[in-house]
N, C-alpha and C positions, 0 to 999 in steps of 0.2 A: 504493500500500500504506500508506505513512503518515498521506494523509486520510482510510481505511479505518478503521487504527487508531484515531483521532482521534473519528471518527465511533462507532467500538465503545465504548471507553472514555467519552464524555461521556455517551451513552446509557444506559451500566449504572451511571454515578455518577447520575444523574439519575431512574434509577428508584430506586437509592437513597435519595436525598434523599426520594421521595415516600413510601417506605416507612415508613422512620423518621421522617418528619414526622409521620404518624399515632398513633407511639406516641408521639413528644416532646408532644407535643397532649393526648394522655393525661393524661401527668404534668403539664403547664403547667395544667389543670383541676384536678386534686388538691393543687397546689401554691396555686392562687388558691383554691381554698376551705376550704382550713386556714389559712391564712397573711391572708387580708382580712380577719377581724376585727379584727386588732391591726398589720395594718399598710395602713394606708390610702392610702398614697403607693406598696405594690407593688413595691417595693424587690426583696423577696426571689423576684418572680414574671419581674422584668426580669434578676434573676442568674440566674435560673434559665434565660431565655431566650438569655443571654448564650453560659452555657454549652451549649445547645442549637444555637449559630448558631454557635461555636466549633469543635464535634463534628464538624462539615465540614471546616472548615480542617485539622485534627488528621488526620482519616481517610483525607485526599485526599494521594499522596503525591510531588504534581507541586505542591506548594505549603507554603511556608515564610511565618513569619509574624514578624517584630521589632514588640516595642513598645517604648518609650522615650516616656523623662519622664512615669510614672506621679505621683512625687514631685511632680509638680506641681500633683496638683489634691488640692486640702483635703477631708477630709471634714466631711458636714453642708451645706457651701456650693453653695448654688445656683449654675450658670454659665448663661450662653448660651455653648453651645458651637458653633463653628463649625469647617468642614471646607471642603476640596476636592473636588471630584468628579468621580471616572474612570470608575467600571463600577459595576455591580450589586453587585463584591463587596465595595466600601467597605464596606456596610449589614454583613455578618459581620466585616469586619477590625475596625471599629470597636466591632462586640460585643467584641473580643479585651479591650478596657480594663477590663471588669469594671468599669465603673463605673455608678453610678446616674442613670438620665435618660431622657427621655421624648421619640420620635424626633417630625419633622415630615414628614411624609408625602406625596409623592399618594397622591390618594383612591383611585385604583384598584387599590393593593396591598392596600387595606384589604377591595378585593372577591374577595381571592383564598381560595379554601378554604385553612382549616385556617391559614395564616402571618397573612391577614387578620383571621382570628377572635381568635389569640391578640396582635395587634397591639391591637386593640378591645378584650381584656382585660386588655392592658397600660396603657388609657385613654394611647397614644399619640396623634399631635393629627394629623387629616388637613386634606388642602389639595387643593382643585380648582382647579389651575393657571390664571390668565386671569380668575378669577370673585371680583367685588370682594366680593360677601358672604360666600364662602368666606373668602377670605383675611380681613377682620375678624375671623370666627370664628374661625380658626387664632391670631389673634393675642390675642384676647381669651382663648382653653385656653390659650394659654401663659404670658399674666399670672399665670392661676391658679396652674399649676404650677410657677412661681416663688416666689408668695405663697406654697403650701401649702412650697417647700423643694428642689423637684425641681427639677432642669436639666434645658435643652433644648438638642436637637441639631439644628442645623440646618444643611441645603448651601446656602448664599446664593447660589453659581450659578445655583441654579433645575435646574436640569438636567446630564446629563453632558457632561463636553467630550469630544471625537471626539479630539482630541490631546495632550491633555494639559496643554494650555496653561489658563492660567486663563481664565476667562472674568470678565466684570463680575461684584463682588458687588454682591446687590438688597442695600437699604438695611433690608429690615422686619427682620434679626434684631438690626440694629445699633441703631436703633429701641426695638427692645426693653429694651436692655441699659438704655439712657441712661434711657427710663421708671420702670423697677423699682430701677434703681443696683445692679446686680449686676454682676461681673468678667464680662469677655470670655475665652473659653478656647477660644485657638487648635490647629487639629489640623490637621497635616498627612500626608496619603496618597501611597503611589505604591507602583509597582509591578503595582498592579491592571489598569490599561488593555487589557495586552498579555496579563494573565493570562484575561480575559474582558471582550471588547472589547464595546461600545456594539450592541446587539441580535444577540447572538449570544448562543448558549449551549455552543457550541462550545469544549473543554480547547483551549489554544492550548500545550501540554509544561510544560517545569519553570519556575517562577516565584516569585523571591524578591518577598514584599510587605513591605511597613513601614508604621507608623504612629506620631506622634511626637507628643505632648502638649507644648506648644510653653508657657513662663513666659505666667501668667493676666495680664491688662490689667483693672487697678484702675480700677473707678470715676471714680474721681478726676482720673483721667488721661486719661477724653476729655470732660468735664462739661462742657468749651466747645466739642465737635466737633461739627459736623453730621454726621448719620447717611450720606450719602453721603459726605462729604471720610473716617469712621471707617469706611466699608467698606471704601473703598480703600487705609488705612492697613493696613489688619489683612489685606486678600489682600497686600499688600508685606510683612508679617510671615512668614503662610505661604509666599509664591511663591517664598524660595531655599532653600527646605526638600522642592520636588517636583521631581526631575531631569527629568523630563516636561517640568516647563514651561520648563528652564532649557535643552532642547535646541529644542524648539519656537521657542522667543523667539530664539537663538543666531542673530545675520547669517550667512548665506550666506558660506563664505569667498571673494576676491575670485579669476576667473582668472588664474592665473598666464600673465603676458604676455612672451612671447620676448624674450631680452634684446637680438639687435639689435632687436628692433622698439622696445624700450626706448630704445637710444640714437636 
């Protein structure tokens, strides 16, 4: 009965979502073509989307959302933003910041009706995983949207972890940072994994998430890192900030051994 329910309930959230996708789609059109003449960076088309990808979280009422350390990020300033990554719903929790930036993608979100179209009109920056001239591409849109003002958001995992545990971060957003001399702005997720696990679309019940805007890394302060030794610096920033990964990483406690056999 309960994987009945489970199975009722994500179904009718899920035709939901396609429902009002098509009207949010609507308005993200009306919004880009009032609002492009004078704002060329699309600012007001990614708030708009924020609060579109928000409107799920708010509606669904087997999910709760914290954010913390807004205060930390400046306006105007461009970051490379970096994160962790658990599930599919990072991509909405992380709309929760209402802040301005421009996602790094696979490419094949971008072929999804209607989320893909308005991702395209959000001129966010796709990537075909494995593929050296993609990836150039990707990194060369993102110079730009640095130069133009915008931040970018990127899972340097590359992909989701199944545990929660961190995985390697790739070195191209750290890369990035050190080329253009723009702060690093670390984010840390959790809660997601369990909320909507790695290829499922399946409600797995009630789930607290969180998201944490973690103090920016100055310039300044990795000018003599190498983009590998600064990946790994800054997943050690985020990694005591995900209980995920601090239960994952956690030794095995040891069998407890009879105590004559002790003596």
């Amino acid at each position: 009965m309960r994987n009945l329910l489970r199975y009722t309930g994500s179904a009718l959230f899920l035709l939901f979502i396609v429902v009002t996708c098509v009207l949010f789609y609507v308005g993200a059109v009306l919004v880009w073509a009032v609002t492009r003449p004078f704002d060329p960076r699309l600012k007001g088309l990614h708030l708009y989307s924020s609060f579109w990808a928000s409107f799920y979280l708010w509606t669904n009422p087997l999910w709760s959302v914290t954010v913390e350390g807004r205060e930390h990020v400046r306006s105007n300033q461009p970051y490379v933003i970096v994160s962790n990554h658990q599930s599919a719903l990072d991509i909405l929790v992380a709309f929760r910041l209402f802040i301005p930036f421009k996602w790094v993608s696979k490419i094949e979100i971008f072929k999804v009706p209607i989320l893909g179209w308005n991702m395209r009109m959000n001129d966010y920056v796709a990537l075909r995983r494995g593929d050296s001239k993609s990836i150039g591409q990707m990194m060369e849109a993102c110079r730009t949207h640095l130069r133009n003002g915008s931040s970018v958001f990127i899972f340097p995992e590359g992909t989701r972890s199944r545990t929660g545990e961190l995985r390697r971060f790739k070195h191209g957003a750290f890369t990035l940072a050190k080329e253009m001399n723009v702060p690093i702005l670390p984010v840390a997720i959790s809660g997601t994994s369990n909320a909507l696990p790695k290829k499922s679309m399946m409600l797995q019940g009630a789930h607290d998430m969180h998201i944490q805007v973690l103090p920016e890394i100055p310039p300044e302060q990795f000018v003599d890192t190498e983009p590998n030794e600064l990946a790994a610096d800054v997943r050690n920033v985020i990694a005591p900030h995900v209980p995920e990964h601090q239960a994952a990483t956690q030794p095995a406690p040891s069998p407890k051994r009879d105590s004559q056999e002790a003596v």
